[in-house]
C-alpha positions in Angstrom: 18.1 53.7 -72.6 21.6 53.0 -72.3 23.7 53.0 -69.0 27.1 53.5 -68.0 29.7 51.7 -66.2 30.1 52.1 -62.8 32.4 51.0 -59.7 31.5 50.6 -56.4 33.8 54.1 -55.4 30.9 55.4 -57.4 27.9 54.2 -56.0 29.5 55.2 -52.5 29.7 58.5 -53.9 26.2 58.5 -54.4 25.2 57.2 -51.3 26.4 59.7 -49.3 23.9 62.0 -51.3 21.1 61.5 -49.5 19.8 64.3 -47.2 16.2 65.4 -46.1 16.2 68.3 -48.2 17.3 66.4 -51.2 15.2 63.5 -50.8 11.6 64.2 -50.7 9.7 61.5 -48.4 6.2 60.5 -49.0 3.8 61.5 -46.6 2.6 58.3 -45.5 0.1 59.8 -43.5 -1.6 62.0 -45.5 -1.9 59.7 -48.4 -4.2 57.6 -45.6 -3.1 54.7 -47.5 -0.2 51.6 -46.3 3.7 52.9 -46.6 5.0 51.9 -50.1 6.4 48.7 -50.4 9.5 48.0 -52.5 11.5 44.8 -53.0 15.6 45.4 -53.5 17.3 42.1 -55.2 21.0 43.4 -55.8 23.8 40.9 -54.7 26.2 43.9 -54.0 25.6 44.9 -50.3 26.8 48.1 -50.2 24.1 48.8 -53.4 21.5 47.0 -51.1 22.3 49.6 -48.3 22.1 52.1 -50.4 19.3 52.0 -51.9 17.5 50.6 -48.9 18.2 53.9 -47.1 17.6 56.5 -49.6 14.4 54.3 -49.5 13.5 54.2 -46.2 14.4 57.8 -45.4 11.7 58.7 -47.5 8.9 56.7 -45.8 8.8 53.6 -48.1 8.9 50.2 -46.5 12.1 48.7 -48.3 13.5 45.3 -47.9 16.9 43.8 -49.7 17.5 40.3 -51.1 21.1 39.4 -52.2 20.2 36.2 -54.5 18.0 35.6 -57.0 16.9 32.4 -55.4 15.0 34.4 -52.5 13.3 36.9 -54.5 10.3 35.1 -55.6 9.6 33.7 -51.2 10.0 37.3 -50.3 7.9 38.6 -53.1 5.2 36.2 -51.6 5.9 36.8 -47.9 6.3 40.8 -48.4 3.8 41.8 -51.4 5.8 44.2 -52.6 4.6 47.0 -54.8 7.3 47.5 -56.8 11.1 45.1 -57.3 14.1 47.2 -57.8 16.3 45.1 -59.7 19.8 44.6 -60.4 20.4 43.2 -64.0 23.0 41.3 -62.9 22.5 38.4 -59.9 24.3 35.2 -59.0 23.2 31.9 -59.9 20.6 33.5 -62.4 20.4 37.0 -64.6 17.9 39.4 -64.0 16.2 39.1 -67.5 15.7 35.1 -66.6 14.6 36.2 -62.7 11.8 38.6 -64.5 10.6 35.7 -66.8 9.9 33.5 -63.3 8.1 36.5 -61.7 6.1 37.3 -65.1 4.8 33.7 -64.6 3.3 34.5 -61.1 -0.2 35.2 -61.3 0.3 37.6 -58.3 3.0 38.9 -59.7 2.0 39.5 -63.8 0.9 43.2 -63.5 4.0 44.1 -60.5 6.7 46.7 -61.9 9.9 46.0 -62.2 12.8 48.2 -62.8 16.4 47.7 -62.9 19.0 49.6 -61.6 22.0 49.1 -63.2 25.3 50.3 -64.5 25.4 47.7 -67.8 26.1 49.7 -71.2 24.6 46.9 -73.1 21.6 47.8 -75.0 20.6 44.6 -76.5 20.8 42.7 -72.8 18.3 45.9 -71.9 15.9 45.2 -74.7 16.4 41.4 -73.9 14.6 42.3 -70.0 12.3 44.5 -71.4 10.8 41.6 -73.5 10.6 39.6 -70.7 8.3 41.9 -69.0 10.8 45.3 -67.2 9.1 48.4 -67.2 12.0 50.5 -67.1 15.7 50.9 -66.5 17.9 53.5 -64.1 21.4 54.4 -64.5 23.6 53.9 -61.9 24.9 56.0 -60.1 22.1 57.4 -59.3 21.1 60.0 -57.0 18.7 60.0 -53.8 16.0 62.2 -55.3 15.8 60.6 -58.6 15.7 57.2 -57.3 12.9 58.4 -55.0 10.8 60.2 -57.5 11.0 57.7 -60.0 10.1 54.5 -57.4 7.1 56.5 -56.2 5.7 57.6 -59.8 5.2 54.0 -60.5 3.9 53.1 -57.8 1.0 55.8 -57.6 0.4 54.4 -60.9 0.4 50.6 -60.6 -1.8 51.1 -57.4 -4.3 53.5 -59.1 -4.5 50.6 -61.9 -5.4 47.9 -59.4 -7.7 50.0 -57.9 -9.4 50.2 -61.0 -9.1 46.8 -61.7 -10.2 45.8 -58.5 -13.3 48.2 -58.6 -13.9 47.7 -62.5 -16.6 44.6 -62.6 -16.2 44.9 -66.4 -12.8 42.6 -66.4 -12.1 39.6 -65.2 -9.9 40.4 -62.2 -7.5 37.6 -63.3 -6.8 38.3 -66.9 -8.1 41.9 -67.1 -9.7 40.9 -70.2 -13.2 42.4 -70.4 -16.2 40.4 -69.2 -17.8 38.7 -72.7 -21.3 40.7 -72.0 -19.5 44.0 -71.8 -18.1 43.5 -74.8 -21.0 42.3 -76.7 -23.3 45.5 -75.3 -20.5 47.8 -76.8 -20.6 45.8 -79.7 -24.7 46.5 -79.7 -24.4 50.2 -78.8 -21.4 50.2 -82.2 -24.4 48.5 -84.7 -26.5 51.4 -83.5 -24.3 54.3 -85.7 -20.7 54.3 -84.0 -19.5 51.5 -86.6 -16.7 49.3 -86.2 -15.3 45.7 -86.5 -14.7 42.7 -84.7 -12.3 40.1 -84.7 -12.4 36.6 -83.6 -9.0 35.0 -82.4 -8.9 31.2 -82.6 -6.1 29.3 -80.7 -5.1 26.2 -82.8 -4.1 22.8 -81.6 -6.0 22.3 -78.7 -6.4 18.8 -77.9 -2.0 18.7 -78.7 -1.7 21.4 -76.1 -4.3 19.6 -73.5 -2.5 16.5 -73.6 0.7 18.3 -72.9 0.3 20.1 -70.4 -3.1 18.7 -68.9 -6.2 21.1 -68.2 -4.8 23.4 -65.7 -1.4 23.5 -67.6 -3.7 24.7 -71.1 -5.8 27.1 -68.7 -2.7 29.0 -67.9 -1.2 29.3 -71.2 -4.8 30.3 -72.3 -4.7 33.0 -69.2 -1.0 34.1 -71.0 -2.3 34.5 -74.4 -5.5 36.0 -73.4 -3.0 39.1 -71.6 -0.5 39.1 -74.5 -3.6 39.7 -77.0 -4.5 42.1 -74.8 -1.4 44.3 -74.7 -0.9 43.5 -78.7 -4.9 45.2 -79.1 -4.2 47.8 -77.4 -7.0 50.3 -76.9 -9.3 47.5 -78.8 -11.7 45.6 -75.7 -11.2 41.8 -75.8 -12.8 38.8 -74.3 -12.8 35.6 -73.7 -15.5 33.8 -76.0 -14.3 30.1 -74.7 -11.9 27.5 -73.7 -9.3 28.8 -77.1 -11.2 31.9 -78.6 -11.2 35.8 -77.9 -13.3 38.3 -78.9 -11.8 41.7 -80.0 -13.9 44.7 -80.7 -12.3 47.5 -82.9 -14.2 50.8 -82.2 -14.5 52.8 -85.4 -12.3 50.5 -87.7 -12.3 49.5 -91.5 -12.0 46.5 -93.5 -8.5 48.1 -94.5 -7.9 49.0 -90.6 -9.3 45.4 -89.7 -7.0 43.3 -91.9 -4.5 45.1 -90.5 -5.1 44.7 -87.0 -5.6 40.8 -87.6 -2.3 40.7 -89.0 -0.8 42.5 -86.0 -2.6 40.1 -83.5 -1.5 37.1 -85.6 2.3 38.1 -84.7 1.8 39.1 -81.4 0.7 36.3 -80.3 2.0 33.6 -82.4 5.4 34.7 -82.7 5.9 34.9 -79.0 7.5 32.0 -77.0 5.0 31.1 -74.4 6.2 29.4 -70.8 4.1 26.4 -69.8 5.3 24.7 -66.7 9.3 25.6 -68.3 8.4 24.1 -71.6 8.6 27.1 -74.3 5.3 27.0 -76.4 4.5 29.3 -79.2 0.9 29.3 -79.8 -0.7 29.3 -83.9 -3.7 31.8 -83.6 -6.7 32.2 -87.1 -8.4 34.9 -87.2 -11.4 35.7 -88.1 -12.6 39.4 -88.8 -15.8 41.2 -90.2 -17.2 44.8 -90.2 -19.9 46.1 -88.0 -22.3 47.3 -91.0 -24.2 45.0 -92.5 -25.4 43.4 -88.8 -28.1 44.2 -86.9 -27.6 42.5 -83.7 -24.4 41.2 -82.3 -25.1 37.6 -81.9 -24.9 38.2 -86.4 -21.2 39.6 -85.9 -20.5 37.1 -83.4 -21.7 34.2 -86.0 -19.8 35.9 -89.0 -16.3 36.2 -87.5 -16.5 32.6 -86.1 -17.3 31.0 -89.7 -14.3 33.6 -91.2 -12.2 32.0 -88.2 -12.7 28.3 -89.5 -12.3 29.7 -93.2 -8.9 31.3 -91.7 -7.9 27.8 -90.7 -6.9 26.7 -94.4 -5.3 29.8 -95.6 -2.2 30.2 -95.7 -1.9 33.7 -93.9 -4.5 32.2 -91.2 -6.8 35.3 -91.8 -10.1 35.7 -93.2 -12.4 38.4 -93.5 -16.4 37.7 -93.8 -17.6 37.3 -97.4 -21.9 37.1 -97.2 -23.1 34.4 -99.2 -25.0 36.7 -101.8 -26.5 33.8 -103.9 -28.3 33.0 -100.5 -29.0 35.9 -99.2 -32.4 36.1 -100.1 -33.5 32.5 -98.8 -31.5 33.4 -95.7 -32.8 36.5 -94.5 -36.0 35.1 -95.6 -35.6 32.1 -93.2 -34.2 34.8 -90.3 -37.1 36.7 -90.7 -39.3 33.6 -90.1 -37.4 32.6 -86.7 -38.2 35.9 -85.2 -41.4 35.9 -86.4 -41.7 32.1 -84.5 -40.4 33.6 -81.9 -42.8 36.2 -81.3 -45.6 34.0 -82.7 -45.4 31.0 -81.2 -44.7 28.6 -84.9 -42.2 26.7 -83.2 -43.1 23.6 -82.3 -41.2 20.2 -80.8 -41.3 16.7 -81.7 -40.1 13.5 -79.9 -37.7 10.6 -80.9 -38.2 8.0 -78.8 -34.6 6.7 -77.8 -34.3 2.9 -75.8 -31.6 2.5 -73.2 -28.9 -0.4 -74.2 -28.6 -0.9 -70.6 -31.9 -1.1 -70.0 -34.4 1.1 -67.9 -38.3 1.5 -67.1 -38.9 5.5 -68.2 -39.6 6.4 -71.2 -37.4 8.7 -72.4 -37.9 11.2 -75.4 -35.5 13.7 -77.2 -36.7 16.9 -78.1 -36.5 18.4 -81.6 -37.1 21.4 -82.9 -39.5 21.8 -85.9 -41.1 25.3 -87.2 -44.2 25.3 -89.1 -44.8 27.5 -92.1 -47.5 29.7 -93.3 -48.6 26.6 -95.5 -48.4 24.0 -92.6 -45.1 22.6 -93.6 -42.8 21.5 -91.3 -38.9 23.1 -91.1 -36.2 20.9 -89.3 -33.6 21.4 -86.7 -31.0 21.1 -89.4 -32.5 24.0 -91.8 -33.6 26.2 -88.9 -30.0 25.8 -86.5 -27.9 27.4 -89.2 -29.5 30.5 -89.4 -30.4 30.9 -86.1 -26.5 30.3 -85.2 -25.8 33.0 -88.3 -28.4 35.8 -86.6 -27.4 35.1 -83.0 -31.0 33.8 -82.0 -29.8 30.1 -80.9 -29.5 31.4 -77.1 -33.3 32.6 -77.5 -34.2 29.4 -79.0 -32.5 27.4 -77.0 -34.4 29.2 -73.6 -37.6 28.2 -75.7 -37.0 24.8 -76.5 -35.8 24.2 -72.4 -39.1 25.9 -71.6 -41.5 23.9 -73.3 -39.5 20.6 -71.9 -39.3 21.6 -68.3 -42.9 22.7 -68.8 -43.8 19.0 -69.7 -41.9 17.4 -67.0 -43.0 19.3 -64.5 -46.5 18.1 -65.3 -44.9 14.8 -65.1 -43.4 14.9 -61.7 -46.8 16.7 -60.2 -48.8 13.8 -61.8 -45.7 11.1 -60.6 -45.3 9.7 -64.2 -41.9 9.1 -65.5 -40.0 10.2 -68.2 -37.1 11.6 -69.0 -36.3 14.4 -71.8 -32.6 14.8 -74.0 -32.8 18.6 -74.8 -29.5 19.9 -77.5 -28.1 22.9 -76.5 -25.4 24.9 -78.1 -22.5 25.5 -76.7 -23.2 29.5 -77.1 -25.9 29.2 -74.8 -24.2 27.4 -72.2 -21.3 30.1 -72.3 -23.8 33.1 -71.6 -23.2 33.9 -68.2 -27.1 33.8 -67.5 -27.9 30.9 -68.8 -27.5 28.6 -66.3 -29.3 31.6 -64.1 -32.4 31.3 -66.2 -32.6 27.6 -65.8 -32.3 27.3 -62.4 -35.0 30.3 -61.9 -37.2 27.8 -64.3 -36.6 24.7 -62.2 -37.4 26.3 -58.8 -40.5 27.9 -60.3 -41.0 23.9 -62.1 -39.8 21.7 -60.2 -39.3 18.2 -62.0 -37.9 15.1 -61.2 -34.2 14.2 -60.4 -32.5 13.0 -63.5 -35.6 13.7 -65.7 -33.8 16.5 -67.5 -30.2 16.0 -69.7 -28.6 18.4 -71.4 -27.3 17.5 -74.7 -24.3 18.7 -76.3 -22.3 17.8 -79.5 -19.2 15.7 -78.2 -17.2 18.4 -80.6 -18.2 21.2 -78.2 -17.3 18.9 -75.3 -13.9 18.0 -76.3 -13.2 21.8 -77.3 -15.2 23.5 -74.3 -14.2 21.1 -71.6 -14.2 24.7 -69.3 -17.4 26.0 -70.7 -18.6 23.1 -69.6 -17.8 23.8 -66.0 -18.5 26.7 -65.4 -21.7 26.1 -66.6 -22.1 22.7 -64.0 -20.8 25.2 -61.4 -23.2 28.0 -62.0 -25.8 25.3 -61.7 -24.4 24.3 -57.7 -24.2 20.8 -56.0 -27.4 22.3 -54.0 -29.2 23.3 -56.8 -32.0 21.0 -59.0 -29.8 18.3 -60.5 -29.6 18.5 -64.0 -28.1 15.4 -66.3 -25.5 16.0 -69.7 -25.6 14.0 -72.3 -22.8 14.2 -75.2 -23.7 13.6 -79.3 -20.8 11.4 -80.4 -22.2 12.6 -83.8 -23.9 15.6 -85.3 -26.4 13.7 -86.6 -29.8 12.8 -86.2 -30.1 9.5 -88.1 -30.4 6.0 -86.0 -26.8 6.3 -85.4 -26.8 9.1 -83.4 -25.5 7.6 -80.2 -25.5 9.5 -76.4 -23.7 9.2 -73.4 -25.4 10.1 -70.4 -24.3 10.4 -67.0 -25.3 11.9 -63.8 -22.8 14.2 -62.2 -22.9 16.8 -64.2 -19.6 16.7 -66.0 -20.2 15.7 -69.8 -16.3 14.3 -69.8 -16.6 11.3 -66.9 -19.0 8.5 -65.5 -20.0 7.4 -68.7 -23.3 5.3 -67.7 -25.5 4.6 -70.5 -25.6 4.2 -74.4 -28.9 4.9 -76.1 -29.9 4.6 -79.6 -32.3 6.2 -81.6 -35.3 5.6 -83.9 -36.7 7.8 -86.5 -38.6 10.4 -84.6 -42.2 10.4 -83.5 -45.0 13.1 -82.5 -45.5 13.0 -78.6 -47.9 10.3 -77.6 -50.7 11.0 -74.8 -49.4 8.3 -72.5 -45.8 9.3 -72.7 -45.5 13.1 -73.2 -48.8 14.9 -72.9 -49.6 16.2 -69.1 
C-alpha cells in the first residue's frame, strides 16, 4: 500500500473531523468485555492528540508515547491490544522498534499497524517483514481510523481466545501439542491420506554453546512460529529439543517435495534474532507419504531416517525410499514383535555390571531378548531397529520397565538389594504419558530408592538435553526417585561404559563409572524374587 506525503496543516485538518455521528464508538458495555486498549507511539504531539481523541471518543482506552525508548515499559505496564505506530520515531525507526517488540514473548502475536504519511514502498515492505500487520495513510479520517483499529482488535482477541481455550497448542508457540498431531496423523492412515514432513534444525551443539540453553530454547521457540506461518494450514509440532513435525492433509509426493522445499526457505533463509546476534538457522527435511503405513509411530520412523539421509544432500531434502530388498525379512520381524507383544516371547536377560568406585548391591542391566518359534534367541540390536521403524519402541519400552519394576519390587518387599540399568529411547521419554505411566507403576510397586536408572544413549542426551527435563519434571521432586544413567556408547560390548547419578538430570553430578561383562541369565540369588 503506498502512502502519501503529509504536513502537519493536514493532519490538523483531519483532526478537526471527528464528531459523534461520524465516529462510531464501541459499546463497551454491551460487548460485556474490558474497553479496547490501544498503544499510540508517534513523536509528533499534535498526531499523538489526534489520534488519542478520535480514540477515546469512541470508548477505547488509548495512551500516547513520544519515543521509541518508552514503548516497550508501557507495552508491559498497559497490555495494550493493539500499537498504532508511526514509521518514523527518534532515536530508532519504526521497522527496528517492531523487530524488539516481535522478540517479546508477550508481545509475538500483538498487531501493529502504522500510521504514516511515507510514500516509500520498499521501507513499507521492510516493516512488514519485521512482523506489521498493516499500514494507514495519513491523513486519515476519524471513522476510518476507528473502524479499522477495532476490526483488528475483535480479531486478535477472538484468536487468543481460541488460543487460550484450544488445549491442542501449546499456549506459548501455538504449535499443536505432539499427540494431537499424531492422532490426526492416525485418523489420515485410516482413508483421508496425506504426508508428513519431518523438519531437522542443524548445528545444535554450535548454537547451545552460543547462546547457552535458554538462548537455543528461544531461537527454537522462533523457528517453531516461523515454520508455522511458512506451513500454513499444515498442523506442526514439536517432536524435540531441534525437530518439528508437520502433517500435510491430503498431499502427494509431488505436493510433499514441494512443501519441503518451501519450509526449507522459510526458515533457513530468514535471519533469526538471538539475544541481538542475527542467526539464520540450516533446517533437513525429511518427508514421506501416508500410504504405505499402518500406524503412525511407522511415519514417524520413516521421515526421521529421510531427515538424516537429507543431511548429506545437497538440497537438504529427502523423501522416504522403503528398503525393498528387505522388505520381506522386515515385515517379517514386525510381525514377530506384535506377536511378542500380545504373546508374551519377549523375554530379558542380565549383564552384570561392577561399580569402579565400588559398592555392595548387585546391580544388573536389563536386555531385551525375543525368542522364536524354534527357541532361538533375537537381540536388542536386531529387534530395536524395527521396532523404532513400526513405532512399537514406546510399547516395548513400557514392557521392558514393567518386568524390572516388577522384580525390584519383590526385592524391596523381601529387603534384598539390587539395582537395575533399564535403556529407554528417547521417543519414549518424549511421550507426554510416559513418565505418567511410570509413576502410576511405582506407586502401585513401590521399590527402593535408587534401585531403578534409566538409561539413555549419551547421543540423545547431548541432543535432548529438554526432553530430558521435562521428563525429570513430569516425574516431581515428591514423586518415587528415579536414577539416569547415560551410554557414552551405543554398544553393548565390555566397553560400554555408564554414568550414573542421582538427581535426575542425565547432564550433571556425574558419580559413578561401571563397566560391563558379557551378559548373563538372571541368577536366583541376585534377580529372581
Amino acid at each position: 500500500m503506498t502512502a502519501s506525503p503529509v504536513s502537519h496543516s493536514d493532519a490538523s485538518v483531519a483532526s478537526t473531523e471527528p464528531t459523534t455521528a461520524d465516529a462510531p464508538a464501541v459499546a463497551a458495555a454491551d460487548r460485556q468485555e474490558p474497553p479496547y486498549r490501544v498503544l499510540i507511539a508517534e513523536d509528533d504531539a499534535s498526531q499523538a492528540l489526534f489520534a488519542e481523541t478520535v480514540l477515546r471518543g469512541a470508548g477505547i482506552d488509548a495512551r500516547a508515547v513520544q519515543t521509541a525508548s518508552n514503548v516497550l515499559p508501557e507495552m508491559e505496564q498497559f497490555h495494550p491490544d493493539l500499537v498504532l505506530m508511526d514509521l518514523h520515531m527518534p532515536g530508532m525507526s519504526g521497522t527496528d522498534l517492531i523487530g524488539l517488540i516481535r522478540l517479546h514473548p508477550d508481545f509475538a502475536h500483538i498487531p501493529v499497524v502504522f500510521l504514516t504519511g511515507d510514500p516509500d514502498v520498499e521501507r513499507q515492505f521492510e516493516a512488514l517483514e519485521q512482523g506489521a500487520d498493516d499500514f494507514l495513510n495519513k491523513p486519515i479520517r476519524p471513522r476510518h481510523l476507528i473502524a479499522a483499529v477495532q476490526s483488528r482488535i475483535k480479531r486478535a482477541r477472538a484468536l487468543q481466545r481460541q488460543r487460550s481455550s484450544d488445549t491442542s497448542r501449546n499456549a506459548t508457540t501455538g504449535l499443536y501439542h505432539r499427540p494431537f498431531v499424531l492422532q490426526s496423523v492416525a485418523t489420515a492412515l485410516t482413508g483421508g491420506g496425506g504426508g508428513a514432513l519431518f523438519v531437522e534444525i542443524q548445528g545444535v551443539p554450535a548454537l547451545r554453546d552460543r547462546y547457552g540453553y535458554s538462548g537455543f530454547e528461544q531461537l527454537m521457540h522462533d523457528a517453531g512460529r516461523r515454520l508455522a506461518e511458512v506451513a500454513g494450514d499444515c498442523m506442526c509440532a514439536r517432536l524435540n529439543d531441534n525437530a518439528f513435525l508437520v502433517f500435510a492433509q491430503g498431499c502427494g509426493d509431488s505436493q510433499l517435495e514441494a512443501l519441503a522445499r518451501k519450509l526449507r526457505d522459510g526458515i533457513g533463509q530468514v535471519v533469526f534474532d538471538c539475544e541481538g546476534i542475527p542467526q539464520r538457522l540450516r533446517p533437513v527435511i525429511g518427508f514421506a507419504t501416508l500410504a504405505p503405513f499402518a500406524e503412525p509411530g511407522a511415519v514417524l520412523g520413516a521421515i526421521e531416517r529421510a531427515a538424516r539421509a537429507a543431511r548429506s544432500e545437497a538440497i537438504g531434502i529427502a523423501a522416504h525410499v522403503a528398503d525393498t530388498s528387505e522388505g520381506t525379512v522386515a515385515d517379517m520381524l514386525v510381525e514377530s514383535l506384535h506377536a511378542g507383544l500380545r504373546d508374551g516371547a519377549f523375554e530379558l536377560a542380565f549383564q552384570p555390571v561392577v561399580a569402579v568406585a565400588g559398592g555392595d548391591e548387585p546391580q544388573f542391566q536389563a536386555l531385551l531378548r525375543m525368542r522364536d518359534a524354534d527357541g532361538t534367541l533375537k537381540p536388542a540390536g536386531v529387534l530395536v531397529p524395527a521396532a523404532e521403524s513400526a513405532g512399537l519402541m514406546p510399547q516395548i519400552d513400557r514392557w521392558v520397565l514393567a518386568q524390572a519394576i516388577e522384580r525390584l519390587h519383590r526385592r524391596h518387599e523381601s529387603q534384598r538389594a539390587l539395582r537395575l540399568f533399564v535403556t529407554q529411547s528417547s521417543r519414549s521419554l518424549a511421550d507426554e504419558q510416559h513418565a505418567q505411566w511410570l509413576l502410576q507403576q511405582l506407586a502401585s510397586q513401590p521399590i527402593t530408592d535408587g534401585s531403578l536408572v534409566i538409561d539413555l544413549r549419551l547421543d540423545d542426551a547431548l541432543v535432548h538435553p529438554e526432553m530430558l527435563r521435562q521428563f525429570c519434571d513430569a516425574l516431581g521432586p515428591s514423586g518415587p526417585r528415579a536414577y539416569y544413567s547415560v551410554s557414552a556408547s551405543s554398544c553393548t560390548g565390555p566397553n560400554r561404559m555408564h554414568c550414573c547419578n542421582s538427581c535426575r538430570c542425565a547432564m550433571c553430578d556425574c558419580r559413578r563409572a561401571i563397566r560391563a561383562p558379557a551378559p548373563i541369565r538372571p541368577s536366583a540369588s541376585d534377580c529372581a524374587a
